[in-house]
C-alpha positions as CSV (number, residue, x, y, z in Angstrom):
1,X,4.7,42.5,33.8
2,X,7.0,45.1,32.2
3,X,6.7,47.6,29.5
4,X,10.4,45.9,28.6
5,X,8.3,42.6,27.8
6,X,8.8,40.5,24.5
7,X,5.1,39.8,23.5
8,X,6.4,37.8,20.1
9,X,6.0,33.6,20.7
10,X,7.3,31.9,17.0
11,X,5.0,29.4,18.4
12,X,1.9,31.8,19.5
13,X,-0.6,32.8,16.4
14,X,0.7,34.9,14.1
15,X,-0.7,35.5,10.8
16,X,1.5,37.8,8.5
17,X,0.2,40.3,5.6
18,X,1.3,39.0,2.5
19,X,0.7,40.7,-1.5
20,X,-1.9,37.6,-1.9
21,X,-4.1,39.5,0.0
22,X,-4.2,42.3,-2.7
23,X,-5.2,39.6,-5.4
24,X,-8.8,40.2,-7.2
25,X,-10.1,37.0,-5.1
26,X,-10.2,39.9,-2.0
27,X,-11.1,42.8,-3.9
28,X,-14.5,42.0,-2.3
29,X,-13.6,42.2,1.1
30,X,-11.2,45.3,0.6
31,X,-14.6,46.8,-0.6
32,X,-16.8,45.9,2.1
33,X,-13.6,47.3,4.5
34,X,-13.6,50.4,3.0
35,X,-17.6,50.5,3.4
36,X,-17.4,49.9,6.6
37,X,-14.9,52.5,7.9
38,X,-17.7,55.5,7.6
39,X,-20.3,53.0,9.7
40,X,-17.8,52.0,11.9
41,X,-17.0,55.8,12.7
42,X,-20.4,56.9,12.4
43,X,-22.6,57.9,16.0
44,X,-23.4,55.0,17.8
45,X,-27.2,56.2,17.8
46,X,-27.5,55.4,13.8
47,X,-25.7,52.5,14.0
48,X,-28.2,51.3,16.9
49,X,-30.6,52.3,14.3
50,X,-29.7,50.5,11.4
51,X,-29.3,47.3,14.1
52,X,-33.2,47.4,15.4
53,X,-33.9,47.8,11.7
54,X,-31.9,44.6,11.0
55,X,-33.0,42.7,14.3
56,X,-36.7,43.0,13.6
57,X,-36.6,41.3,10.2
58,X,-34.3,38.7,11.4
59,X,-36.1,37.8,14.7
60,X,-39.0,37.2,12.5
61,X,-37.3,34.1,11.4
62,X,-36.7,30.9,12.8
63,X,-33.6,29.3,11.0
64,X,-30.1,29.1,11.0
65,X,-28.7,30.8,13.5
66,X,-31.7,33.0,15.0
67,X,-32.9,29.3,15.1
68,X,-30.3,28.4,17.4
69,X,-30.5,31.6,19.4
70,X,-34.6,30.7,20.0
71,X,-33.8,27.3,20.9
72,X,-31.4,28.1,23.5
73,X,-33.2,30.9,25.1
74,X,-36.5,28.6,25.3
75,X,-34.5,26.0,27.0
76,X,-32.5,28.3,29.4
77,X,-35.9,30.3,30.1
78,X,-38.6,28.1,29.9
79,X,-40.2,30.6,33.2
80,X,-40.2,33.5,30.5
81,X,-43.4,34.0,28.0
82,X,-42.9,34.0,24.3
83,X,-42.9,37.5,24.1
84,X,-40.2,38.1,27.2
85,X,-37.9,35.8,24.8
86,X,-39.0,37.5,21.7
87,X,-38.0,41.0,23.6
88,X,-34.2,39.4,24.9
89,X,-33.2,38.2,21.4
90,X,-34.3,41.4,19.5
91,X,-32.2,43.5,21.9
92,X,-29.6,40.6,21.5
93,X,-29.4,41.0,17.5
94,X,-29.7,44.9,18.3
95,X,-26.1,45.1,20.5
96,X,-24.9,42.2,17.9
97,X,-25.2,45.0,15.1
98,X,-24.4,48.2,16.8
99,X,-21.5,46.4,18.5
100,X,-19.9,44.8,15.5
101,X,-21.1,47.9,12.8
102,X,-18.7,49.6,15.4
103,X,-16.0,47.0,15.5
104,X,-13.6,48.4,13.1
105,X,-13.5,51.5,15.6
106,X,-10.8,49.6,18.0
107,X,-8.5,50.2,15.5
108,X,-8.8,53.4,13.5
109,X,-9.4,55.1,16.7
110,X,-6.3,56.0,19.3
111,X,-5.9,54.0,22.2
112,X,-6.8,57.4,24.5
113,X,-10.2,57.8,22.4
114,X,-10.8,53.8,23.4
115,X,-10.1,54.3,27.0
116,X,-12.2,57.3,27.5
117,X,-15.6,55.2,25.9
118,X,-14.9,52.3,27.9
119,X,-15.4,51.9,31.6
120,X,-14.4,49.0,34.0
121,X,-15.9,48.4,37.1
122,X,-14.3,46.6,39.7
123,X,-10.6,46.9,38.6
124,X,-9.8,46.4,42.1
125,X,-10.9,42.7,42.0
126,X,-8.0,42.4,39.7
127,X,-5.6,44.3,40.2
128,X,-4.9,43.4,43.7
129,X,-3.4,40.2,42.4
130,X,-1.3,42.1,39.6
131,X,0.5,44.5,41.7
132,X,1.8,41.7,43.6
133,X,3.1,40.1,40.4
134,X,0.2,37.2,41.3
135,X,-1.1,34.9,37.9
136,X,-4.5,35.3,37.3
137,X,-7.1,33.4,35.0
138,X,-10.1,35.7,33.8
139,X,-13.3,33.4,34.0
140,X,-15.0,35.1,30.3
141,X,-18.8,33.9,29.1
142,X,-19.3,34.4,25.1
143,X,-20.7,38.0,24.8
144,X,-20.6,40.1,22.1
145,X,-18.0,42.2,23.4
146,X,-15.9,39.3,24.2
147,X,-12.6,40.9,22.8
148,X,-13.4,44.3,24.7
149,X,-11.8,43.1,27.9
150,X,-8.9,41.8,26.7
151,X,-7.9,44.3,24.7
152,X,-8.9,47.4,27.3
153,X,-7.1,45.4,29.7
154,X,-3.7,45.2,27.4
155,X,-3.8,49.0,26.9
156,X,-3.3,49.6,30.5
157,X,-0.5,47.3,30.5
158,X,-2.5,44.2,31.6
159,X,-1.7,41.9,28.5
160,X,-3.8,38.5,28.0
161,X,-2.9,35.1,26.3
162,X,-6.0,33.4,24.9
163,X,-7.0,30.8,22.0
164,X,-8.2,31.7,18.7
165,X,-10.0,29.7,15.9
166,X,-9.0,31.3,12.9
167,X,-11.2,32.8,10.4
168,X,-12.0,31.6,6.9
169,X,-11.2,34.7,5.3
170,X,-8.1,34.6,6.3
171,X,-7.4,38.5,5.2
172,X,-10.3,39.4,7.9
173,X,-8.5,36.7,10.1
174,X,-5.3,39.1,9.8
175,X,-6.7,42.4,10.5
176,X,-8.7,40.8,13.5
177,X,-5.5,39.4,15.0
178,X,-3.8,42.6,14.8
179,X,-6.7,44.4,16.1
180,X,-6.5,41.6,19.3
181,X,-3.2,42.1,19.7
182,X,-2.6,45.9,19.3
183,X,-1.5,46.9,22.8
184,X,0.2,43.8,23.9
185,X,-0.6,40.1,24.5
186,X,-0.5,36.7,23.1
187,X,-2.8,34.0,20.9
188,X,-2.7,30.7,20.3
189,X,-4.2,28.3,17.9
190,X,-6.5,25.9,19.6
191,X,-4.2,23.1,18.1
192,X,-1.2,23.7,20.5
193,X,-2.4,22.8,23.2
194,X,-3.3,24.0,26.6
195,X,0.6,24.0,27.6
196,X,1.9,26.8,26.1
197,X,-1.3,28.7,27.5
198,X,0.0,27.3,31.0
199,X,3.0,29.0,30.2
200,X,2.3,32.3,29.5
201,X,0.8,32.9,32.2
202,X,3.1,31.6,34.8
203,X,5.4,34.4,33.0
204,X,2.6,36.9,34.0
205,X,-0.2,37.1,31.0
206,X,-3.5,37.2,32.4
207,X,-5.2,33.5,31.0
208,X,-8.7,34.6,28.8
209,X,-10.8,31.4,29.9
210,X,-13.8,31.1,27.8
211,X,-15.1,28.0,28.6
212,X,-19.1,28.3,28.0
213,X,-18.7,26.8,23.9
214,X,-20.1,22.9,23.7
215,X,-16.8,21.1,23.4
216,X,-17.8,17.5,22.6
217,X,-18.5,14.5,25.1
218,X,-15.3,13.8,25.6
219,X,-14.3,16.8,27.3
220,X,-17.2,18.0,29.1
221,X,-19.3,16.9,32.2
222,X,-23.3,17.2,32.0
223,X,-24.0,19.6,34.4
224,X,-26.7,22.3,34.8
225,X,-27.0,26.0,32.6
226,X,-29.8,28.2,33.5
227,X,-33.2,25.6,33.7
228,X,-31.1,23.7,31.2
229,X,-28.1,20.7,31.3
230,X,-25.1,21.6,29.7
231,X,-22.0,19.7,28.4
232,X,-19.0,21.7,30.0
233,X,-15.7,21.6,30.4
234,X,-14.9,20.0,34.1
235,X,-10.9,21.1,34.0
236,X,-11.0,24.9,35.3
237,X,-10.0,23.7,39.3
238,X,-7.3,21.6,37.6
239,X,-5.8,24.9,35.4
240,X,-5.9,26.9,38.7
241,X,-3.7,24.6,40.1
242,X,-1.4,23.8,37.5
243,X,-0.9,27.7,37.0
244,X,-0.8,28.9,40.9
245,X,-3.6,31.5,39.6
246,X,-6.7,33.1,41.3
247,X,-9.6,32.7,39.2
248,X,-11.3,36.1,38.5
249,X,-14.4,36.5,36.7
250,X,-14.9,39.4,34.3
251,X,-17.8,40.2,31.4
252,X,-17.1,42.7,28.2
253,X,-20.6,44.0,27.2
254,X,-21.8,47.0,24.8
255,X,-24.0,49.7,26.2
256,X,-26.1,50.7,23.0
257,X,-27.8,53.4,24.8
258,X,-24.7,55.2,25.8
259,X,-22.1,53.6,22.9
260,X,-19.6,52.7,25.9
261,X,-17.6,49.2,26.3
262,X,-18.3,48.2,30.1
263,X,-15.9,46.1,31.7
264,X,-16.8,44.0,34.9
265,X,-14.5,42.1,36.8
266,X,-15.5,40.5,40.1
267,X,-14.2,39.1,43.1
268,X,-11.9,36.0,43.2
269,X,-13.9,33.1,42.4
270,X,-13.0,31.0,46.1
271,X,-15.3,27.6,46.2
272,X,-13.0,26.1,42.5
273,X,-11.9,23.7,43.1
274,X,-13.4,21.6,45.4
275,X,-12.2,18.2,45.0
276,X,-15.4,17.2,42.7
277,X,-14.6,18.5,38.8
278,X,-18.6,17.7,38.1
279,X,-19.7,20.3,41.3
280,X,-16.8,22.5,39.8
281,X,-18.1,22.6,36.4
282,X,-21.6,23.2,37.9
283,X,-20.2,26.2,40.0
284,X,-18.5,27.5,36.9
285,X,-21.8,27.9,35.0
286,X,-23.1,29.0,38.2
287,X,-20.6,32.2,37.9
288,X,-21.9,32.8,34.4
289,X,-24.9,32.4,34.8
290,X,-24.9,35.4,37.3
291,X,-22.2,37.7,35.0
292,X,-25.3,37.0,32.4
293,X,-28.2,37.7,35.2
294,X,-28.4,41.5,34.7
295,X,-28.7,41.5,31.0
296,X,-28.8,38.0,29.2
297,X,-29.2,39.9,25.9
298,X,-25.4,40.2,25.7
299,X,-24.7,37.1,25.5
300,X,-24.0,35.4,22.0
301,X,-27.1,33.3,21.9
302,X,-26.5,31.8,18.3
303,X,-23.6,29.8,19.4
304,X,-24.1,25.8,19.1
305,X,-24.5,25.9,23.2
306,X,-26.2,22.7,23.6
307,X,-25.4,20.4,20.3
308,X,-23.9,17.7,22.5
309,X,-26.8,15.6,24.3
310,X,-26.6,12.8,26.3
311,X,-28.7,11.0,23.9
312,X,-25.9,12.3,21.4
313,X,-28.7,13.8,19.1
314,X,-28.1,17.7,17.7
315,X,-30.7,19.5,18.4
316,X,-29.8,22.3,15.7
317,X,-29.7,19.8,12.7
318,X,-32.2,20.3,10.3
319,X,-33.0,24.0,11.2
């Protein structure tokens, strides 16, 4: 793509600030803004601090979502001892904290202070495909970091198109979306569809896949996750297809002992698709389950990964 490019779709995602959002109903969240800009600024060391404080009360318990985040790990790790699990989700709630304490950083800082505390390994994996003005899908799992690599990625002229569920503050939901967007690239609202994702990157945005979220039983496939089964969505070999793209894997995580965003992007996934959508699926999770091998605790354990079951019972309800 160009620097001349025209990012603005009246169909993509995009919310507008408005003089509601000065009303007393958001006086709160304007507060807690303005608290947050010294911690979001602050060394990453205290606000790794304050994040171990926080993730040894809150491993203690065992509801809501740290529930969900025990539950998952025990069923993904069933080889691992209480006290290995115990050990992955306190450093999990840890780079949760520091991470998001640090969130507001992305966009009170410049765009050279953001390059120079993030690193990406592998760019070659990707680029390769880019300089020959080739579509590319990036293959994402749900880490904490998640928006890291898309919006690294757009400040070296690499712009994304991805989905977005918005927010129920929908003044947070605002300043998000601009922070997303803030170097180039396109949203949509899961509502319009997959064509207009199909789209965009056939004119040359890379396509953010996250496909690791439970998206009911009538999307999904049952296929193996970790020691675990999984619904999953079976279509990735069909979206390669439709979009002429090479698949490329690529993980956004938070390094809380050196306060750097690391990028990884990998080779070219190369066995999807395969003519089976079920062996597909199972290859997919394969992929993230080795992005995730090296350090599970970045991923975001607290999602509802497993709430569809073949015996169509949640396992999260009542906890």
């Amino acid at each position: 793509m160009t620097d001349t490019r025209n990012d603005y779709d009246p169909t993509a995602y995009n919310p507008e600030f408005g003089r509601h959002y000065l009303a007393p109903k958001h006086w709160g969240t304007w507060l807690a803004i303005l608290l947050g800009i010294p911690l979001a600024l602050s060394p990453n060391r205290f606000r790794v601090w304050i994040a171990k404080k926080a993730a040894t009360y809150l491993v203690k318990k065992r509801r809501g979502s740290i529930y969900k985040a025990w539950y998952n790990l025990s069923i993904c790790f069933p080889e691992k001892s209480d006290a290995e699990r115990n050990a992955i989700l306190h450093r999990c709630l840890t780079i949760a904290g520091a991470y998001l304490l640090g969130f507001a950083s992305l966009s009170l800082r410049s765009r050279r202070w953001f390059q120079r505390n993030s690193v990406i390994h592998g760019i070659e994996n990707l680029t390769q495909y880019t300089d020959n003005d080739e579509k590319v899908i990036l293959l994402v799992p749900h880490t904490w970091a998640i928006d890291i690599g898309a919006i690294l990625l757009a400040s070296h002229g690499l712009p994304v198109v991805g989905f977005t569920n918005a927010q129920r503050n929908p003044l947070l939901d605002y300043l998000m979306h601009r922070q997303r967007v803030q170097y180039g690239g396109r949203i949509y609202d899961r509502s319009a569809g997959i064509k207009a994702f199909i789209k965009a990157i056939r004119q040359g945005y890379l396509g953010y896949y996250l496909p690791d979220q439970d998206h009911g039983p009538d999307n999904s496939v049952f296929v193996d996750f970790f020691a675990t089964t999984k619904a999953t969505l079976p279509g990735l070999g069909k979206l390669k297809k439709l979009c002429r793209a090479h698949v490329v894997p690529i993980t956004s995580t938070y390094n809380i002992e050196t306060g750097q965003y690391e990028v990884r992007i990998l080779p070219a996934v190369t066995d999807i698709p395969s003519g089976d959508e079920t062996q597909d699926a199972r290859r997919m999770n394969q992929y993230i389950e080795e992005m995730l091998a090296d350090d599970p605790a970045q991923y975001m354990w607290i999602l509802k990964l497993f709430k569809t079951q073949p015996d169509g019972k949640d396992p999260y309800i009542g906890h």
